[in-house]
C-alpha atoms as an extended CHARMM CRD file, in Angstrom:
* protein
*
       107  EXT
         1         1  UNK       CA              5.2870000000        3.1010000000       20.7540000000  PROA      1               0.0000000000
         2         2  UNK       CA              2.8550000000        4.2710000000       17.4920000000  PROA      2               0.0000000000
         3         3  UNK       CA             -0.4080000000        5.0270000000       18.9030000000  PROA      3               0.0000000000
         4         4  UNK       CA             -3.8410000000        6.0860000000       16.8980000000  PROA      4               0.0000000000
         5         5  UNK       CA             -6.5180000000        6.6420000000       18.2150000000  PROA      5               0.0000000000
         6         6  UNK       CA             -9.9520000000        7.5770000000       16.4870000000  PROA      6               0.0000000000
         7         7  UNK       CA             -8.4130000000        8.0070000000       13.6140000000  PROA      7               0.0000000000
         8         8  UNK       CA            -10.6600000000        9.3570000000       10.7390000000  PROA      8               0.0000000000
         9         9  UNK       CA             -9.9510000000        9.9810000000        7.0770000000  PROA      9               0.0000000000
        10        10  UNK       CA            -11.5390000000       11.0390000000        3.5630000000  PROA      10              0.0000000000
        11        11  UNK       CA            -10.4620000000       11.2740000000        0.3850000000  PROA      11              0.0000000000
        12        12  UNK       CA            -11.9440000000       12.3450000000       -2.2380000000  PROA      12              0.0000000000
        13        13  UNK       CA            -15.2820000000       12.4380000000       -0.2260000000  PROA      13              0.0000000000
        14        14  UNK       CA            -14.6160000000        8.9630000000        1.2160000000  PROA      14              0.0000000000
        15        15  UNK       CA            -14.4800000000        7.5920000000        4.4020000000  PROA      15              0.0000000000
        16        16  UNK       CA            -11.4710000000        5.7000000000        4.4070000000  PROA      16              0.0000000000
        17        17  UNK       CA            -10.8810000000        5.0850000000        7.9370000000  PROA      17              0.0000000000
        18        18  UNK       CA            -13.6830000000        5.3170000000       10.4360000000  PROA      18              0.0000000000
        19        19  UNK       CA            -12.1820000000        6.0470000000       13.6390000000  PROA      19              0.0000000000
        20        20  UNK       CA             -9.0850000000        3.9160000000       13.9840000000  PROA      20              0.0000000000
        21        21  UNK       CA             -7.3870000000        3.1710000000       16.5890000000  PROA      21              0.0000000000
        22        22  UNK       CA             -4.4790000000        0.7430000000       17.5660000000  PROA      22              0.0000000000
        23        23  UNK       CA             -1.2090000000        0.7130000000       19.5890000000  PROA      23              0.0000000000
        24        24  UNK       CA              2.1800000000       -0.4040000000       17.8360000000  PROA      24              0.0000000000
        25        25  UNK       CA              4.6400000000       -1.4110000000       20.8510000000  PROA      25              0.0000000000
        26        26  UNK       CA              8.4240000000       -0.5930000000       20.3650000000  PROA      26              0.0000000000
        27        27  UNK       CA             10.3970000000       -3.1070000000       17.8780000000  PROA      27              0.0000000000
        28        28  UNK       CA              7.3720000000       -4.5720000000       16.6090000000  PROA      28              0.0000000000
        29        29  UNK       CA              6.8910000000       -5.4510000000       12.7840000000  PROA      29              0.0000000000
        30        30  UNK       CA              3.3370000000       -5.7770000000       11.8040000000  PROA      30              0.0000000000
        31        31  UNK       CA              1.7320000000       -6.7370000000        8.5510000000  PROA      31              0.0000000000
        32        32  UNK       CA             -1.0410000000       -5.0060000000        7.3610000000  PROA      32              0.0000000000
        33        33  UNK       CA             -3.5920000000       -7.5530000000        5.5730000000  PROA      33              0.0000000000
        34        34  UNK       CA             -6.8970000000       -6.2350000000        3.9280000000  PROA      34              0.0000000000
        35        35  UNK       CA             -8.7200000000       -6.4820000000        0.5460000000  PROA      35              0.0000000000
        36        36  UNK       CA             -7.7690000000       -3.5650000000       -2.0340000000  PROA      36              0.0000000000
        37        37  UNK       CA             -9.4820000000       -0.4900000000       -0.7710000000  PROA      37              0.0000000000
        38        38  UNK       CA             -9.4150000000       -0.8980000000        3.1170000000  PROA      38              0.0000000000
        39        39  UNK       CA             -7.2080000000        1.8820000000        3.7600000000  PROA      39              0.0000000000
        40        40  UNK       CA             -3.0880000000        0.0770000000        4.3250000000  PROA      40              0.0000000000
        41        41  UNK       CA             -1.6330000000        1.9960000000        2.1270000000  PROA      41              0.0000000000
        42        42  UNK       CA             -3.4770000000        5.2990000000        3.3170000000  PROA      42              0.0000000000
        43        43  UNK       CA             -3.1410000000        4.4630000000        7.0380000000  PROA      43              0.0000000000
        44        44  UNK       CA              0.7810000000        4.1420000000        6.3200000000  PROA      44              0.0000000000
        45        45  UNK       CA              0.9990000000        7.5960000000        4.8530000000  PROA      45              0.0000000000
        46        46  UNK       CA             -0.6960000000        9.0100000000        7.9460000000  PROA      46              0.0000000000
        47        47  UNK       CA              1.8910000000        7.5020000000        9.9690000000  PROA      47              0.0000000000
        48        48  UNK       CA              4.5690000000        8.3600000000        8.0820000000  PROA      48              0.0000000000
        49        49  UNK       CA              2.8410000000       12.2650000000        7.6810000000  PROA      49              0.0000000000
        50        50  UNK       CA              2.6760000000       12.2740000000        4.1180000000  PROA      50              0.0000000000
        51        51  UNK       CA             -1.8000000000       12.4950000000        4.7170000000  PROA      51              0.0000000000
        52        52  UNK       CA             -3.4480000000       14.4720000000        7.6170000000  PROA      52              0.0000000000
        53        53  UNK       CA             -6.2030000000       12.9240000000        9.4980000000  PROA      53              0.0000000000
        54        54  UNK       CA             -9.3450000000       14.6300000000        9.3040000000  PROA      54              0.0000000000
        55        55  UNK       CA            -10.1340000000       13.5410000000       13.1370000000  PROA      55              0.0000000000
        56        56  UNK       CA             -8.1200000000       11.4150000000       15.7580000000  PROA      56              0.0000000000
        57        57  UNK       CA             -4.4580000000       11.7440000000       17.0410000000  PROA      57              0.0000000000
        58        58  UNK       CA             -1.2990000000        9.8810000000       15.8870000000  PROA      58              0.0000000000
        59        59  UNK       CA              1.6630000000        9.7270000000       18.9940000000  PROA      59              0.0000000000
        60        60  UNK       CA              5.1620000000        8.6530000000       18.4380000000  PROA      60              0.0000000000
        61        61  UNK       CA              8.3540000000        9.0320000000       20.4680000000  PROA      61              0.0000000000
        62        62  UNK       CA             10.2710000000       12.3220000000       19.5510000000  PROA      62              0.0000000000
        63        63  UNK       CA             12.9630000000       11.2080000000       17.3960000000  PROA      63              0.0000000000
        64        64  UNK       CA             11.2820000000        8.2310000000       16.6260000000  PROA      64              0.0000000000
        65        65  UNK       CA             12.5620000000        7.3300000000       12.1630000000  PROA      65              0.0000000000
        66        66  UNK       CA              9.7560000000        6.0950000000       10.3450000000  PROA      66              0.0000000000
        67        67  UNK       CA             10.9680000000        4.5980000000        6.6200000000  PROA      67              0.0000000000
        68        68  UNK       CA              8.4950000000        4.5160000000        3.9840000000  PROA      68              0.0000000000
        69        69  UNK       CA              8.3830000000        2.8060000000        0.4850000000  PROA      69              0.0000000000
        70        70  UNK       CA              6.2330000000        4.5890000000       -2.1060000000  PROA      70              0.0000000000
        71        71  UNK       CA              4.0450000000        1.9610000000       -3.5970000000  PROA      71              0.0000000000
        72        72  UNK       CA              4.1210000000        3.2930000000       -6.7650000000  PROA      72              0.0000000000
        73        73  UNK       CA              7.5890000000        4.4390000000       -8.6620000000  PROA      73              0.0000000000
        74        74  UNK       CA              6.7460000000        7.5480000000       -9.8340000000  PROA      74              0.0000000000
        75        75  UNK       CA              7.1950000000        7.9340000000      -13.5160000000  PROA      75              0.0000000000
        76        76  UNK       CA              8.1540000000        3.8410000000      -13.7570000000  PROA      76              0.0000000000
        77        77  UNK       CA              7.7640000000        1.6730000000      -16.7670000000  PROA      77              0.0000000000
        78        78  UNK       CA              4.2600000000        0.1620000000      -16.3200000000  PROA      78              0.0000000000
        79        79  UNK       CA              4.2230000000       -3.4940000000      -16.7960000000  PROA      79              0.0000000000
        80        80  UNK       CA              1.4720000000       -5.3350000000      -18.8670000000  PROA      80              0.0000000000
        81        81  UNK       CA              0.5880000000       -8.2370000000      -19.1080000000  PROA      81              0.0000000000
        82        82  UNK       CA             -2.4870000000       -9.6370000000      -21.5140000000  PROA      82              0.0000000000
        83        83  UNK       CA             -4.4660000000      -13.1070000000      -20.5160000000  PROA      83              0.0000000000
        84        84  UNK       CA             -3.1860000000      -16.1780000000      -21.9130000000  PROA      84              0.0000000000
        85        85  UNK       CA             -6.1680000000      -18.6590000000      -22.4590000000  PROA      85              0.0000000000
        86        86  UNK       CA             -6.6910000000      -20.3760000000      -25.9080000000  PROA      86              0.0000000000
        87        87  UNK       CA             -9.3200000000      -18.7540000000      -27.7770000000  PROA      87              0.0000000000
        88        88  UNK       CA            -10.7340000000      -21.9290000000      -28.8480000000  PROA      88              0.0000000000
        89        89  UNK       CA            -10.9170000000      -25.6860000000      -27.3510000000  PROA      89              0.0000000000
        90        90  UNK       CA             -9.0940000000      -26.8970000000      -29.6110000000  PROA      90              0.0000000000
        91        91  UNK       CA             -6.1180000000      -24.2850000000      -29.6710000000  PROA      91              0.0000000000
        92        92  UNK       CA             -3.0910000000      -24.9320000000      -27.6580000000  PROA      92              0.0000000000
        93        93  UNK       CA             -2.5900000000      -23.6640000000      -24.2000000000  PROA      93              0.0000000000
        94        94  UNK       CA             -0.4680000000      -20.2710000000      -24.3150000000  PROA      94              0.0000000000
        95        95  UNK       CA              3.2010000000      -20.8380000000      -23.9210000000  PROA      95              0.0000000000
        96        96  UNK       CA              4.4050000000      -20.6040000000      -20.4360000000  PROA      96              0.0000000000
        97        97  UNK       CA              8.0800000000      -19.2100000000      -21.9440000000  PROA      97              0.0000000000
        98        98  UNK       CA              7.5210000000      -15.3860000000      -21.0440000000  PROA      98              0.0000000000
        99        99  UNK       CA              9.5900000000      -12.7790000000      -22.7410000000  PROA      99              0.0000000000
       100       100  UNK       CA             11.1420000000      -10.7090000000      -20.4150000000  PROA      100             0.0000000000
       101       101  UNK       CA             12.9450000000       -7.0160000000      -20.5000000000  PROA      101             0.0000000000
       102       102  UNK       CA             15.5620000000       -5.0570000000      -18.5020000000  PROA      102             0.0000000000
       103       103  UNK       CA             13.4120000000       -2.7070000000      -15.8710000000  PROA      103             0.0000000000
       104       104  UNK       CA             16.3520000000       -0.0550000000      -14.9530000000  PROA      104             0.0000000000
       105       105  UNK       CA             16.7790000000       -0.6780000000      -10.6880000000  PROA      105             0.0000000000
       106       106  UNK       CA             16.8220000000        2.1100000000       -8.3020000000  PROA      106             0.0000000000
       107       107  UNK       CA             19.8070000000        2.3360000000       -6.2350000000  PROA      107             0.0000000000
């Protein structure tokens, strides 16, 4: 089992998370839902050790493997996209044929 307890962390002179706290039994998958900004991402990297909280304590079984995805590739093609709306009435609608290019995978 994951516990946190009053978890607490700042970034950049943020508040983050405000004294979080939840248990995560053994063989459990949880989602984490929020609006951009609430903290997932960070909470995950406190888990997984990558952040230090600033107050609270994080348990987990010794020997316990935590995996963790980067959300970000590091160095990664970035990929645009611009808006696709007519700029006048009586313009067509963009084309929904998208051109597409080879992004290299990571094996």
């Amino acid at each position: 089992m994951i516990t946190f307890d009053g978890i607490t962390l700042r970034l950049g002179g943020h508040i983050i998370l405000d004294r979080a706290s939840a248990a995560l039994p053994p063989k459990y998958r949880v989602g984490l839902v929020g609006r951009n900004g609430a903290g997932k991402s960070s909470l995950l990297k406190l888990i997984a050790g990558l952040y230090e909280a600033d107050d609270g304590t994080i348990e987990a079984p010794s020997g316990m493997r935590i995996g963790y995805v980067a959300q970000e590739a590091p160095g990664g093609r970035e990929r645009r996209s611009r808006p696709c709306s007519p700029r006048r009435p009586s313009e067509r609608p963009c084309s929904r044929k998208r051109s597409t290019r080879a992004i290299p995978s990571h094996r």
